[in-house]
C-alpha positions as CSV (number, residue, x, y, z in Angstrom):
1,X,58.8,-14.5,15.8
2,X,56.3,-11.3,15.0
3,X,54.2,-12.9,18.9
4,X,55.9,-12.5,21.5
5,X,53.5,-14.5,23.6
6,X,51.2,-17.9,22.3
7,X,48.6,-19.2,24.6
8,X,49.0,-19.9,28.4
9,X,45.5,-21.2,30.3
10,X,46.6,-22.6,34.0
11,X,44.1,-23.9,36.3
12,X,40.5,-23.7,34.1
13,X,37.9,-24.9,35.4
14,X,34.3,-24.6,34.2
15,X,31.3,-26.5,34.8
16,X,27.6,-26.5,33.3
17,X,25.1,-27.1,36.6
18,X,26.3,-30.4,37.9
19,X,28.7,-31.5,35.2
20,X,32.2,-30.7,35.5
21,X,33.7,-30.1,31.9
22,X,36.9,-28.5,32.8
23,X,38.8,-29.9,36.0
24,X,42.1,-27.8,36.1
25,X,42.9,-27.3,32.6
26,X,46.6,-26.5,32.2
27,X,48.1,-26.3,28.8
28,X,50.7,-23.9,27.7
29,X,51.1,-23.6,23.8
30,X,54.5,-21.2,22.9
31,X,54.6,-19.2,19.5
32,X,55.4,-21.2,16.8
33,X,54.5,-24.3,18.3
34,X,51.8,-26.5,17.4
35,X,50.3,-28.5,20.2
36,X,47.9,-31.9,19.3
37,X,44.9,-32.3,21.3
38,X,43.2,-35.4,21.9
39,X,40.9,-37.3,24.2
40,X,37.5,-39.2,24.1
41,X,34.1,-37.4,23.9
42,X,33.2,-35.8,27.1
43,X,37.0,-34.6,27.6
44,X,36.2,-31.0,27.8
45,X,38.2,-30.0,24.8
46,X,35.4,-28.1,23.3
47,X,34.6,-26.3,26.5
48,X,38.4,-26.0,26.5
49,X,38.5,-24.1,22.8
50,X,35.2,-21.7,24.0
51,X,36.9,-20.6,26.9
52,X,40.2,-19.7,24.9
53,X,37.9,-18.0,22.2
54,X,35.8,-15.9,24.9
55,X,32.4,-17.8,24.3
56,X,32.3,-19.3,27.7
57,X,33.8,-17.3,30.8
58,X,35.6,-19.9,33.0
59,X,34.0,-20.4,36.9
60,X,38.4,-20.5,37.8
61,X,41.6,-20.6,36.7
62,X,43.9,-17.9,33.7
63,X,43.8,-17.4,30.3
64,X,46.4,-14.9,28.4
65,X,45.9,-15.0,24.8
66,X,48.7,-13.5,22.7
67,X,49.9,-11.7,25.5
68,X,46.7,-9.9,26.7
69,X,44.3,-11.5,30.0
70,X,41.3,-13.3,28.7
71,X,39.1,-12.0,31.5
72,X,40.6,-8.7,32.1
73,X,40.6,-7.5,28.8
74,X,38.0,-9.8,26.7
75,X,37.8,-7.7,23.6
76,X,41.3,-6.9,22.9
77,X,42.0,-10.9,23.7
78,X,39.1,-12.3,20.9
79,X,41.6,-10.4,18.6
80,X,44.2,-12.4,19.1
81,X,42.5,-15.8,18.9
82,X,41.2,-17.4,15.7
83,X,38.7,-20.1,15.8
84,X,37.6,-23.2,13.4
85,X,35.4,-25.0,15.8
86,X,33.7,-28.3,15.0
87,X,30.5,-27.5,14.1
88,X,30.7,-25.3,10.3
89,X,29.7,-21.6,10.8
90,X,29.3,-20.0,7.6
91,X,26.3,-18.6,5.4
92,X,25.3,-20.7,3.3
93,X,23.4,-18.7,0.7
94,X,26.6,-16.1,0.4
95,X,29.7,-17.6,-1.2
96,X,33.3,-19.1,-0.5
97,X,34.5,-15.4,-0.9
98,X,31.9,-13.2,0.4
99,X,32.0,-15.3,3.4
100,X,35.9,-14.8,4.1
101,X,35.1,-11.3,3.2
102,X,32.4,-10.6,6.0
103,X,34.2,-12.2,8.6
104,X,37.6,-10.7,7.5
105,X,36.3,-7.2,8.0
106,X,34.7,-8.2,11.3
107,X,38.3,-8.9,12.6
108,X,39.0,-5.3,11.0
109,X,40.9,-6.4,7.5
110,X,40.4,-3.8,4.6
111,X,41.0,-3.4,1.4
112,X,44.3,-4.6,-0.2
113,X,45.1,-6.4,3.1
114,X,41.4,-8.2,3.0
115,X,41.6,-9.0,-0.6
116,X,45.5,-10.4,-0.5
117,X,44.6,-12.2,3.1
118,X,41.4,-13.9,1.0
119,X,43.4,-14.9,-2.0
120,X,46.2,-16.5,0.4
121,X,43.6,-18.6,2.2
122,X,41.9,-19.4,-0.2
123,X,45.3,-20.8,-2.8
124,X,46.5,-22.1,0.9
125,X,43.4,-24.4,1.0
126,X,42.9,-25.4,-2.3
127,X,39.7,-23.2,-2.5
128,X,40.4,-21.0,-5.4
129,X,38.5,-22.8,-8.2
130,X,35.4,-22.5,-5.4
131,X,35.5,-19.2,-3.7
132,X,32.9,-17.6,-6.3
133,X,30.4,-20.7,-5.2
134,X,27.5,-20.8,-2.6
135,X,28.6,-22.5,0.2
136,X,24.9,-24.4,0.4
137,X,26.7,-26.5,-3.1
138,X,30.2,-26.8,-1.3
139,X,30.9,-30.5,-0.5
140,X,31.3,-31.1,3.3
141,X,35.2,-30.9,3.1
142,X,35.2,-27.9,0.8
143,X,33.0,-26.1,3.6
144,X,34.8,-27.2,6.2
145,X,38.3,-25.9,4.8
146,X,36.8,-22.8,4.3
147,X,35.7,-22.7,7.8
148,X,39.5,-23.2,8.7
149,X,40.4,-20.5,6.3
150,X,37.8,-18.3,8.7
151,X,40.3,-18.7,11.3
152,X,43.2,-18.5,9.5
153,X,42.3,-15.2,7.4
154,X,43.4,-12.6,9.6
155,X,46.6,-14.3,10.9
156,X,46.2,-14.5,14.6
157,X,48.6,-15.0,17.1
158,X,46.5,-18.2,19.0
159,X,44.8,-20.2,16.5
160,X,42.1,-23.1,17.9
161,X,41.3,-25.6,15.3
162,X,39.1,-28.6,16.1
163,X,38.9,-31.6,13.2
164,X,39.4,-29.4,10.3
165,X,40.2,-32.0,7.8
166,X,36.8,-34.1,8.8
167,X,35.6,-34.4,4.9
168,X,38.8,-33.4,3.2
169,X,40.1,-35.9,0.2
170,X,44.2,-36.6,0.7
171,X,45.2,-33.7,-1.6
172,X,42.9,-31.0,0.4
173,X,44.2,-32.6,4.2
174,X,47.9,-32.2,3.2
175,X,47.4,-28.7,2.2
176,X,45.4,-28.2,5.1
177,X,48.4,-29.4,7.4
178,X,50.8,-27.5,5.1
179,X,49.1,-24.2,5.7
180,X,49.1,-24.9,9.7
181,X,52.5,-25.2,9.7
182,X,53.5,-22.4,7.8
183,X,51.0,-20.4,10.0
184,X,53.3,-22.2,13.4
185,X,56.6,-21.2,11.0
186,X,54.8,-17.2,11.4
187,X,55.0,-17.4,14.9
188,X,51.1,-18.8,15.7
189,X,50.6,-20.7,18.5
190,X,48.5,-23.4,17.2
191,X,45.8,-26.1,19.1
192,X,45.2,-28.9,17.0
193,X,42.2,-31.6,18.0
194,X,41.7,-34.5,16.1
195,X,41.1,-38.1,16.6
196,X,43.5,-39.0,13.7
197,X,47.0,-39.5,15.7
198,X,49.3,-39.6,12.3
199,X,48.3,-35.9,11.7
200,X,49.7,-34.8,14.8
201,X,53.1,-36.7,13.7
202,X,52.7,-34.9,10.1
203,X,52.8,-31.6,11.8
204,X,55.7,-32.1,13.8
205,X,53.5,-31.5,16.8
206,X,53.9,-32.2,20.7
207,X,50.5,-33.9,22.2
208,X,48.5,-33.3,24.9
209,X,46.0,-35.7,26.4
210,X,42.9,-34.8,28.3
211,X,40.8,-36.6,30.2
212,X,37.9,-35.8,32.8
213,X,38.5,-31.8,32.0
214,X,42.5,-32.4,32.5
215,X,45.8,-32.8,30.8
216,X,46.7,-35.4,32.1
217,X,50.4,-36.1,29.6
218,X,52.0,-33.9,27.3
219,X,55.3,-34.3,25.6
220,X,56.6,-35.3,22.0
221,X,54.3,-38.3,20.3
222,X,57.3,-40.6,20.0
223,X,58.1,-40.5,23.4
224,X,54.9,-40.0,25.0
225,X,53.3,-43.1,23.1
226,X,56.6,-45.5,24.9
227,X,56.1,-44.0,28.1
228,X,52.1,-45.1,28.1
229,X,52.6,-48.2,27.2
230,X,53.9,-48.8,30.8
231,X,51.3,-46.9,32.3
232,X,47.1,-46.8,32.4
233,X,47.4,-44.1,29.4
234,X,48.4,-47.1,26.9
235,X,44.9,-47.8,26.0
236,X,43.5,-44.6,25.0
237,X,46.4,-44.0,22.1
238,X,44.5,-47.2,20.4
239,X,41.8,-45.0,19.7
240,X,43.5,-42.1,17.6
241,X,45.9,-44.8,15.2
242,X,43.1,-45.3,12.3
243,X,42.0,-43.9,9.1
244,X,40.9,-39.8,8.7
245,X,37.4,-39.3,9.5
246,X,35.3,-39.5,6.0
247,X,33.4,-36.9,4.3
248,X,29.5,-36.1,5.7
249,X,27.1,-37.5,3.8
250,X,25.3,-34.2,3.7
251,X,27.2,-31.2,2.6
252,X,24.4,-28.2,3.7
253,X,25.0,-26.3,6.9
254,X,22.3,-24.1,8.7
255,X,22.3,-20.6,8.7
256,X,23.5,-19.0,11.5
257,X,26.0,-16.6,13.1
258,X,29.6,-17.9,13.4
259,X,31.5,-17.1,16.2
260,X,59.1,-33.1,28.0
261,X,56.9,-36.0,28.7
262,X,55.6,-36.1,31.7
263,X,52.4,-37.4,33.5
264,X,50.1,-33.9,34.8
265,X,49.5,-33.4,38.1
């Protein structure tokens, strides 16, 4: 594996005046694995993938990022962490390919590297009939993958996405999964939230559950899904067994900068 070290966060805790979003977060993602995040609203995984990234400073608690200490050496650490968050971040007057071109160079691609990491992304995604469009005429899915293929484009060694196949028709979602695992089979250590449980089992992924700004179970889905049905934990799984999320009904996006099983503690 080209990392030598994924993603290790132990002990995170961060709060926003009086409410607590992370309690004690503890998760420990290994390179090549993919890790599937889930939890209802209000669990702190957000907060969770903004502390990982380096947009919010935890009030406690470790982060090491590909190796490198998120708080003693923030720059070199935001290299090694790529990030689709939930909310689409592109410009939506510039297109598909200038986008992934602007943000590549920001995490210091050039020339032949830049262009050959683009056209991957973009044949990985099922965006190369779009990458010459405006994003502002992308369908919600089409914008949302190439958000993902932000993240993806440079090839780091921690990768964060949160529901990247929200909008994404059956052909786009498996491609979508297909390129995450090939990026895990590369050595990335990859955080994968969504509320749709069957993609986690598609990816070959462990789980992790939070709740309250905690993991409170981890382990392989099989196992971990028997184990809660003897436990309080057998309700939430209900939650995460339906259909994918569908499409937005609006596909526009404001302009603006991107940026074992066993119980826990």
């Amino acid at each position: 594996m080209p990392f030598h070290e994924g993603l290790r966060v132990t002990g995170v805790r961060r709060s926003f005046g009086s409410v607590t979003a992370l309690a004690g977060f503890d998760l420990q993602v290994g390179p090549g694995e993919i890790v599937g995040l889930i939890g209802p609203n209000g669990a702190g995984k957000s907060t969770f993938d903004r502390v990982v990234a380096g947009i919010l400073r935890p009030d406690a608690g470790e982060v090491t990022v590909g190796g490198v200490d998120r708080l003693r050496d923030p720059r070199r650490a935001r290299g090694r962490c790529g990030l689709a968050a939930q909310d689409v971040a592109l410009y939506p007057t510039a297109t598909a390919r200038e986008n992934l071109t602007l943000f590549g160079r920001v995490a210091g691609l050039r020339g032949g590297a830049l262009r050959r990491g683009v056209e991957r992304v973009g044949t990985d995604l099922l965006l190369d009939a779009v990458l010459d469009r405006r994003v502002a005429v992308l369908s919600g899915g089409q914008q949302r993958r190439v958000h993902a293929a932000v993240a993806m484009l440079p090839a780091p060694p921690v990768l964060l996405l949160d529901e990247p196949t929200v909008g994404a028709d059956p052909a786009s979602r498996l491609a979508l999964l297909a390129a995450v695992r090939r990026r895990a089979d590369e050595g990335c250590a990859v955080v994968y939230t969504t509320h749709y449980l069957p993609e986690i089992a598609a990816l070959g992924a462990t789980l992790a559950v939070a709740v309250g700004g905690r993991v409170v179970a981890r382990g392989p889905v099989d196992e971990l899904l028997a184990a809660a049905r003897a436990t309080d934990l057998d309700g939430l799984f209900e939650h995460w067994a339906g259909e994918p999320p569908p499409e937005p009904a609006t596909a526009g996006v404001p302009a603006r900068h991107p940026q074992q099983v066993h119980r826990a503690g």
